[in-house]
Backbone as numpy.savetxt, mean C-alpha at the origin, in Angstrom:
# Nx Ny Nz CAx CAy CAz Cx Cy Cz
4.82 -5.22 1.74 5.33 -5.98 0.61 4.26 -6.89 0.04
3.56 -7.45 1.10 2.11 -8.91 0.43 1.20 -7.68 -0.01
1.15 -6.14 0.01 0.19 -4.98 -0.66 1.02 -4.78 -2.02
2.23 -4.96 -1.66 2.59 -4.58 -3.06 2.41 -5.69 -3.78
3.04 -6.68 -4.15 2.80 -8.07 -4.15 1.46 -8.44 -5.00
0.33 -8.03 -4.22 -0.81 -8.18 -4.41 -1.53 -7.33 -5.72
-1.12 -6.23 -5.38 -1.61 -5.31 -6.83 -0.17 -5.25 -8.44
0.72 -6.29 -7.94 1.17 -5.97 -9.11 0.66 -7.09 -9.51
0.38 -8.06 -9.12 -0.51 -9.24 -9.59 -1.73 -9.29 -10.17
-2.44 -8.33 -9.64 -3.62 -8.10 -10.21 -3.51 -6.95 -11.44
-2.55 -6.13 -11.26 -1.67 -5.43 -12.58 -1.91 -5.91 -13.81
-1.18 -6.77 -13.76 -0.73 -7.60 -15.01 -2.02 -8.50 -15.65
-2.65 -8.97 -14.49 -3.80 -9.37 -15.16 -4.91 -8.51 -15.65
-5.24 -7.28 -15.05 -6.81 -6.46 -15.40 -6.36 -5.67 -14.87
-7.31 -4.55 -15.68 -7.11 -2.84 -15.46 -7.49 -2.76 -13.87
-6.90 -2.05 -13.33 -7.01 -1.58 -11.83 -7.99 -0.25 -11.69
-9.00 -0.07 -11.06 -9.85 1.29 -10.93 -9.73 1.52 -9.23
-10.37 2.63 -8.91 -10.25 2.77 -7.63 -11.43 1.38 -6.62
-12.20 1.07 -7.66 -12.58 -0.24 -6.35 -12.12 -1.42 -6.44
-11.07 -1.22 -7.18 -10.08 -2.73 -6.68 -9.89 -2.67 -5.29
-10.09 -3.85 -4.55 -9.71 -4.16 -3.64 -8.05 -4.03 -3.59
-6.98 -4.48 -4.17 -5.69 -4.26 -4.05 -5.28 -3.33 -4.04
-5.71 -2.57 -4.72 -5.54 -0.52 -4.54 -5.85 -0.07 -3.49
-6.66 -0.20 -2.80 -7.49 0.61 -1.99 -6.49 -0.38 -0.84
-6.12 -1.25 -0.44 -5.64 -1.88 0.55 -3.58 -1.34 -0.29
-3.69 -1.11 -1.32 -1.97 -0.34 -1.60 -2.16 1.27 -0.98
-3.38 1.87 -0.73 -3.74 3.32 -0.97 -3.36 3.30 0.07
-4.30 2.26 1.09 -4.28 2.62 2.52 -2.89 2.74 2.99
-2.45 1.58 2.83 -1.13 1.37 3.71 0.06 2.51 2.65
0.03 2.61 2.33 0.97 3.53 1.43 0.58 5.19 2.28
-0.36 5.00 2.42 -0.88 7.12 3.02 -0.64 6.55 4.82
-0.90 5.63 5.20 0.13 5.48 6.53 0.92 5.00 6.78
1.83 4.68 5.86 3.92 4.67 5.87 3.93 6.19 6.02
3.63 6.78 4.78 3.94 8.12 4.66 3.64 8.85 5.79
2.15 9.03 6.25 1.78 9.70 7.34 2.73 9.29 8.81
2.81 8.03 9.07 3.88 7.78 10.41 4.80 8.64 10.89
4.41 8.98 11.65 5.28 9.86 13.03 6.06 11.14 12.33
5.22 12.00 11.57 5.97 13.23 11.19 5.90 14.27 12.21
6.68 15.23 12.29 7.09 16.20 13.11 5.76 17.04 12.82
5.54 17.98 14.13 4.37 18.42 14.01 5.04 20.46 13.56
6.15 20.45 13.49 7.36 21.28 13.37 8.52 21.23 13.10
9.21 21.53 12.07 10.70 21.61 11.47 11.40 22.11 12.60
12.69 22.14 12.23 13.84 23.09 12.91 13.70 24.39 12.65
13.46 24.71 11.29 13.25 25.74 10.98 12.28 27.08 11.11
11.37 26.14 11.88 9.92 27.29 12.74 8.52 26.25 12.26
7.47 26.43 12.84 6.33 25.50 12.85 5.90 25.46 11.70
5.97 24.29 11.19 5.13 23.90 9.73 4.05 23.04 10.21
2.48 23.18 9.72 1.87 22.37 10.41 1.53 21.09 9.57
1.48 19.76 9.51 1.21 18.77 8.78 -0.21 18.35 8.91
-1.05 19.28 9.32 -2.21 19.39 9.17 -3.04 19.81 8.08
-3.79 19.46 7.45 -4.95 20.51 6.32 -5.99 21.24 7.16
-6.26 21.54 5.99 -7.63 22.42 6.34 -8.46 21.86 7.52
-8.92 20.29 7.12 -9.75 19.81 7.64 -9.52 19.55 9.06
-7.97 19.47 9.45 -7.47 18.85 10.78 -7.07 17.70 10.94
-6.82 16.93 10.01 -6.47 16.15 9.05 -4.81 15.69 9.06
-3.87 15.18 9.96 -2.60 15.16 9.61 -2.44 13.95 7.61
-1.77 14.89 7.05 -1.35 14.73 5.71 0.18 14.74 5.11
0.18 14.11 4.38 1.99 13.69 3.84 1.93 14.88 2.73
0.87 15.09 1.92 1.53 15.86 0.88 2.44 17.37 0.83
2.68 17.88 1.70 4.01 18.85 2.15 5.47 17.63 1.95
5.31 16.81 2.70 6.90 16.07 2.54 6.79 15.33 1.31
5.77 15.18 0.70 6.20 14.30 -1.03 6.02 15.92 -1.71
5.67 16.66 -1.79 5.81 17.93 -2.38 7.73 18.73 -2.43
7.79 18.92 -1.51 9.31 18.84 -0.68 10.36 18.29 -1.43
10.13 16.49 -0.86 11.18 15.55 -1.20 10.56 15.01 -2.75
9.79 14.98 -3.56 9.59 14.87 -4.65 9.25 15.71 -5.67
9.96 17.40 -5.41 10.25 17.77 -6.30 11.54 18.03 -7.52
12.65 17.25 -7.23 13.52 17.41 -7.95 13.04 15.74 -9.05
12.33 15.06 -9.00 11.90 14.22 -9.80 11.76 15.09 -11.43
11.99 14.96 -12.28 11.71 15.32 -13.68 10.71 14.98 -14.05
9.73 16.41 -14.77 8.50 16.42 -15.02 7.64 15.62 -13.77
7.74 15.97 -13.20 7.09 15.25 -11.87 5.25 16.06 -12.20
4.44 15.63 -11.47 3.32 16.02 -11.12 2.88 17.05 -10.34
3.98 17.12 -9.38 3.53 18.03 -8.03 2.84 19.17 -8.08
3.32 19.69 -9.24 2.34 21.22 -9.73 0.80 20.88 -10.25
1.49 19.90 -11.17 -0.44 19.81 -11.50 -1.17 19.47 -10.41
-1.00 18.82 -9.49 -1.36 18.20 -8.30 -2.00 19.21 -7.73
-1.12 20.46 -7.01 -1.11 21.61 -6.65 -2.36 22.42 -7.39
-2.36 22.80 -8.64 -3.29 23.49 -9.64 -4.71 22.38 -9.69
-4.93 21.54 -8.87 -6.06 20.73 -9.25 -7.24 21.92 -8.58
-8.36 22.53 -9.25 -8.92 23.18 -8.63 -10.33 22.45 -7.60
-10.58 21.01 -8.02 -11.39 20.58 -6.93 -10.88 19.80 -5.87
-9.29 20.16 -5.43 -8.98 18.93 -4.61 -8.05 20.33 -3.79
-8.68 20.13 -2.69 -8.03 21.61 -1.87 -7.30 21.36 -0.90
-7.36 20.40 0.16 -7.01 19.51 1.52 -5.63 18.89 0.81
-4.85 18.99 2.15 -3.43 17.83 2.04 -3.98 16.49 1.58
-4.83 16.36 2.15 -4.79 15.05 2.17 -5.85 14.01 0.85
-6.42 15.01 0.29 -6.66 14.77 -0.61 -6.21 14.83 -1.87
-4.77 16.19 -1.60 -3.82 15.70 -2.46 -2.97 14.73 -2.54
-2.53 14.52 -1.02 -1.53 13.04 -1.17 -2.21 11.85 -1.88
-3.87 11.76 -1.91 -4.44 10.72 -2.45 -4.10 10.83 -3.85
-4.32 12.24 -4.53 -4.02 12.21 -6.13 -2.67 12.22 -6.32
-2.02 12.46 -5.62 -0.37 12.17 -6.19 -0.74 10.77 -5.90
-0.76 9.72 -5.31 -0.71 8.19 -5.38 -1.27 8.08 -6.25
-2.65 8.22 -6.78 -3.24 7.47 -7.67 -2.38 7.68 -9.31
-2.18 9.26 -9.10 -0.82 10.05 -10.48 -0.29 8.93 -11.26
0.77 9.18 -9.35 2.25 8.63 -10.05 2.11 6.93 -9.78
0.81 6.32 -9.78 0.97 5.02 -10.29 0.37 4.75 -11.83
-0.19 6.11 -11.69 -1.31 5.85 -13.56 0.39 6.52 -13.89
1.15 6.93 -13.96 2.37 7.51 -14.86 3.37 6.40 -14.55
2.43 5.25 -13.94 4.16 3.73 -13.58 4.99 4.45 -13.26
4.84 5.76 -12.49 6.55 6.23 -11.61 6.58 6.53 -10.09
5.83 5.34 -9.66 5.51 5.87 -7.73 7.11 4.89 -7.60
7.65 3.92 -8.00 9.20 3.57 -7.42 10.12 5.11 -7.44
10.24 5.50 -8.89 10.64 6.73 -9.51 10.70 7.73 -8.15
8.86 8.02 -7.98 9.20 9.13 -6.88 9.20 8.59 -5.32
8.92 7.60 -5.18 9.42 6.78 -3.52 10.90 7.00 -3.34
11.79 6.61 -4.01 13.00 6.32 -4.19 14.01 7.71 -4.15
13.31 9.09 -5.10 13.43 10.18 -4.87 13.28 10.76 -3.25
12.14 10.59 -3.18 11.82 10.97 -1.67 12.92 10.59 -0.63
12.98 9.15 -0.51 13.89 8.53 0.45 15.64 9.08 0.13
16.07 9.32 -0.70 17.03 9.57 -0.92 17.38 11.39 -0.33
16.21 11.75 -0.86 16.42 13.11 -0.26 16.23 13.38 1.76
17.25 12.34 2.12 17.61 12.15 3.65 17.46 13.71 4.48
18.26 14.51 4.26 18.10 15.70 4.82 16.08 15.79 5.19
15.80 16.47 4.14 13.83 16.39 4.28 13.29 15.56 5.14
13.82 14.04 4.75 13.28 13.03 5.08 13.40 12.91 7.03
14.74 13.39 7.10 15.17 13.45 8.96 14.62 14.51 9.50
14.58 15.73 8.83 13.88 16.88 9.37 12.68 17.01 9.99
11.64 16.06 8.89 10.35 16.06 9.01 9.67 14.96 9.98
10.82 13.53 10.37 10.40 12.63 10.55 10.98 12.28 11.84
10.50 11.71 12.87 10.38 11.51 14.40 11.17 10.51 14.35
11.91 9.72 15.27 12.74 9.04 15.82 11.18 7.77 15.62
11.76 6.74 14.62 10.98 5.51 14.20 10.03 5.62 13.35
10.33 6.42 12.72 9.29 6.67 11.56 9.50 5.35 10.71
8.05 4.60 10.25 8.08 3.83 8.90 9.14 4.52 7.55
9.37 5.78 7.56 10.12 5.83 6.35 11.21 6.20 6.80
11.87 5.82 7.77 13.13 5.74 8.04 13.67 4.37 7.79
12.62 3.32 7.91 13.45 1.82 7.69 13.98 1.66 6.96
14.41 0.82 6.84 15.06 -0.33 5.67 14.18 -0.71 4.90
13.19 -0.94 5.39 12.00 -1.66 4.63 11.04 -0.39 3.51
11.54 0.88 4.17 10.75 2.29 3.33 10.47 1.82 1.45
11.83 1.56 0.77 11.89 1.20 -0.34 10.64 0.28 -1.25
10.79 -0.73 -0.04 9.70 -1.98 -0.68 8.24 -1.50 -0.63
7.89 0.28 -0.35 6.30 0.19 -0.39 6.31 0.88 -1.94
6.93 1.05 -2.88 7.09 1.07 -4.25 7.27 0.42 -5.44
5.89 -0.09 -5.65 5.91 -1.12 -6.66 6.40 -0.56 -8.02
7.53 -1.79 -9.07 7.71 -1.06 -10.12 6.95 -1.73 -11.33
6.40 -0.71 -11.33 5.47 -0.82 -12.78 6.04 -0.76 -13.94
6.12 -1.29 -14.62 6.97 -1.42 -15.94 5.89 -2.46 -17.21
6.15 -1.90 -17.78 5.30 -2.47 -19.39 3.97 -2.06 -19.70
3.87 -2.79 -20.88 2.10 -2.29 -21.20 1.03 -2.94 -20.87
1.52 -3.85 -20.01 0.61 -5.35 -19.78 -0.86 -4.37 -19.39
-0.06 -3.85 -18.20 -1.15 -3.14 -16.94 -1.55 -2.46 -17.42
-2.53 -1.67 -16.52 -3.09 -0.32 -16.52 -3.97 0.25 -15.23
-4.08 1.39 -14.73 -4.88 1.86 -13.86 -5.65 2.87 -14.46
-7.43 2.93 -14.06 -8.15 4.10 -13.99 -8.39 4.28 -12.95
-7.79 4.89 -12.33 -7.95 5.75 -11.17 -8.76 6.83 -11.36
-9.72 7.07 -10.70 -10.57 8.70 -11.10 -10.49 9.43 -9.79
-10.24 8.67 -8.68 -9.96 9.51 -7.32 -11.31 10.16 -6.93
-12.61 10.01 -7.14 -13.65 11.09 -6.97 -14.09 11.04 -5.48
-13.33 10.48 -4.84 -13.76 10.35 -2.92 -12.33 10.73 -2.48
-11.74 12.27 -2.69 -10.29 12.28 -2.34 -10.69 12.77 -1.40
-11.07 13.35 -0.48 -11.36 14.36 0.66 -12.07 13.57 1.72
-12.45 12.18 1.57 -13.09 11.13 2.58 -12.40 11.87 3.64
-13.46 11.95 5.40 -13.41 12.62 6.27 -13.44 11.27 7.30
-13.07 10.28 6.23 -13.13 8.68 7.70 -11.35 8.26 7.39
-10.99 7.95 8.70 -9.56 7.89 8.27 -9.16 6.21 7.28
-8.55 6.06 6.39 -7.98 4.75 5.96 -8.27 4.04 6.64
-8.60 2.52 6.41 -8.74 1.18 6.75 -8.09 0.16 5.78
-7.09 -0.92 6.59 -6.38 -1.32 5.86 -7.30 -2.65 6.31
-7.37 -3.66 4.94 -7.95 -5.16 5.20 -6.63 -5.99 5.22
-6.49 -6.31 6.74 -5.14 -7.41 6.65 -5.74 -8.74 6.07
-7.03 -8.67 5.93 -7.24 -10.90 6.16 -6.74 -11.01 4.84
-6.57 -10.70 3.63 -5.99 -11.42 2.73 -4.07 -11.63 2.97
-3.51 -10.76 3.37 -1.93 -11.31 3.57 -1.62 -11.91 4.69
-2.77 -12.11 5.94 -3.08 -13.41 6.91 -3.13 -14.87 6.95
-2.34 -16.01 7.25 -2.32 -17.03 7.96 -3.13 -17.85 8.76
-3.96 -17.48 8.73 -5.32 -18.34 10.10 -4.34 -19.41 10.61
-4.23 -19.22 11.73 -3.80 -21.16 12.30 -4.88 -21.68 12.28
-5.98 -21.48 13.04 -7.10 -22.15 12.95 -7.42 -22.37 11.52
-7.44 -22.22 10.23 -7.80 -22.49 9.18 -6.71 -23.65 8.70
-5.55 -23.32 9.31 -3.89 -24.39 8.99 -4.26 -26.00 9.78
-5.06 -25.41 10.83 -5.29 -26.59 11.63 -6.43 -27.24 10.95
-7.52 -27.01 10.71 -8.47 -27.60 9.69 -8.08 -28.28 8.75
-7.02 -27.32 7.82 -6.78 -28.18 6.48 -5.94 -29.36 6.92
-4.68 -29.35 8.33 -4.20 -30.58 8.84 -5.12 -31.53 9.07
-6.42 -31.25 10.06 -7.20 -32.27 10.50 -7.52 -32.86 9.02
-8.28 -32.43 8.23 -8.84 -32.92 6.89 -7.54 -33.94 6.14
-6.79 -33.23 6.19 -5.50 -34.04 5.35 -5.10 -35.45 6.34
-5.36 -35.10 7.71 -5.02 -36.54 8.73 -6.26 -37.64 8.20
-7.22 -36.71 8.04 -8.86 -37.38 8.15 -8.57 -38.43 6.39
-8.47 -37.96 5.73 -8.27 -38.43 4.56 -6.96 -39.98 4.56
-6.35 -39.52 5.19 -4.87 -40.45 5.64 -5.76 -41.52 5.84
-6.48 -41.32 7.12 -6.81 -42.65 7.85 -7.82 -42.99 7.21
-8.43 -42.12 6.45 -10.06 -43.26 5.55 -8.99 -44.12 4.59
-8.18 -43.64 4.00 -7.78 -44.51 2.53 -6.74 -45.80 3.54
-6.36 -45.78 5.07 -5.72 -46.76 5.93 -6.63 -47.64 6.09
-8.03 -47.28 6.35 -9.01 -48.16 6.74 -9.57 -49.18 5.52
-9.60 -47.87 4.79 -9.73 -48.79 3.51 -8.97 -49.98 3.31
-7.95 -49.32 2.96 -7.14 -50.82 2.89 -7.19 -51.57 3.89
-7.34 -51.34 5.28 -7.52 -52.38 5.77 -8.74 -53.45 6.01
-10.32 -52.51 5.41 -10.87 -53.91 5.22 -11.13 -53.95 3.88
-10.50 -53.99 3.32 -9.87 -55.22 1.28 -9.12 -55.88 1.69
-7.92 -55.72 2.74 -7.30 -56.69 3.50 -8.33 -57.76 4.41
-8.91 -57.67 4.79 -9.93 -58.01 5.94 -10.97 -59.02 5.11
-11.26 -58.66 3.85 -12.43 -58.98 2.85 -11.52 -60.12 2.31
-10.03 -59.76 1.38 -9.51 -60.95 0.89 -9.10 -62.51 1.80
-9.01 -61.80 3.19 -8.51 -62.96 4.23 -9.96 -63.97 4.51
-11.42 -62.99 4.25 -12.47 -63.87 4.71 -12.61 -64.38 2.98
């Protein structure tokens, strides 16, 4: 939610490209909700959620559960002739369906289509929660914009998510306390020698 949070904020203010920092920290964590604990096999006989590369990848279950979306992407996605790997398609469907403001649109699709969603997905999957919904920011108006160009879809290093910006430091909480105590007692002292000065 502080990923989503974060890039609709920066949304509204300036065009988003792929080296925004808020993208790339929405990319990450968005391709491992999705990726979390999928079946390595249906009921129906072994599907592998692997690519080419060896690679476990989501784009079979957003292919799946986000094709009854209208005019959806999934084909062009599919027909991209330099993007061959799952997993470099799941990257261009994210980057897509946020340049088309409809990743709530197809999150929301996905999750709803429960059947797919239980089939494919292990006992505690991230997109079984409650919380599945909130990794779909809704984009709405003309404020924003994304250029996404995607030209590193096939990266062979897995995602890295940067927590320190939606982090807390205590140690940094405790600093700004000490400083704020420290300040207390200079402007106490103070007054107490103008007190001290008027008595001599």
């Amino acid at each position: 939610r502080f990923s989503v949070k974060t890039l609709l904020e920066k949304y509204t203010a300036e065009p988003i490209d792929d080296s925004s920092e808020e993208f790339v920290n929405f990319a990450a964590i968005l391709e491992q909700i999705l990726s979390h604990r999928f079946k390595a096999c249906a009921p129906a006989g072994p599907v592998s959620w692997f690519s080419s590369d060896g690679q476990r990848g989501f784009w079979d279950y957003i292919r799946l559960a986000c094709s009854k979306v209208p005019n959806n992407c999934v084909s062009s996605i599919e027909n991209m002739e330099n993007i061959s790997t799952a997993r470099a398609k799941g990257r261009a469907w994210i980057r897509v369906a946020l340049m088309e403001k409809r990743m709530s649109e197809y999150i929301t699709t996905a999750l709803r289509d429960t059947r797919t969603t239980r089939e494919e997905s292990a006992q505690g999957a991230l997109i079984l929660g409650d919380g599945a919904t909130g990794a779909s920011p809704r984009l709405r108006g003309e404020r924003g914009s994304f250029c996404l160009k995607g030209e590193v879809l096939d990266g062979k290093t897995p995602v890295v998510i940067d927590y320190t910006p939606y982090l807390k430091f205590t140690q940094q909480l405790q600093l700004e306390e000490a400083a704020a105590q420290n300040q207390r007692e200079k402007r106490e002292l103070e007054g107490v020698i103008l007190e001290l000065q008027e008595q001599l």
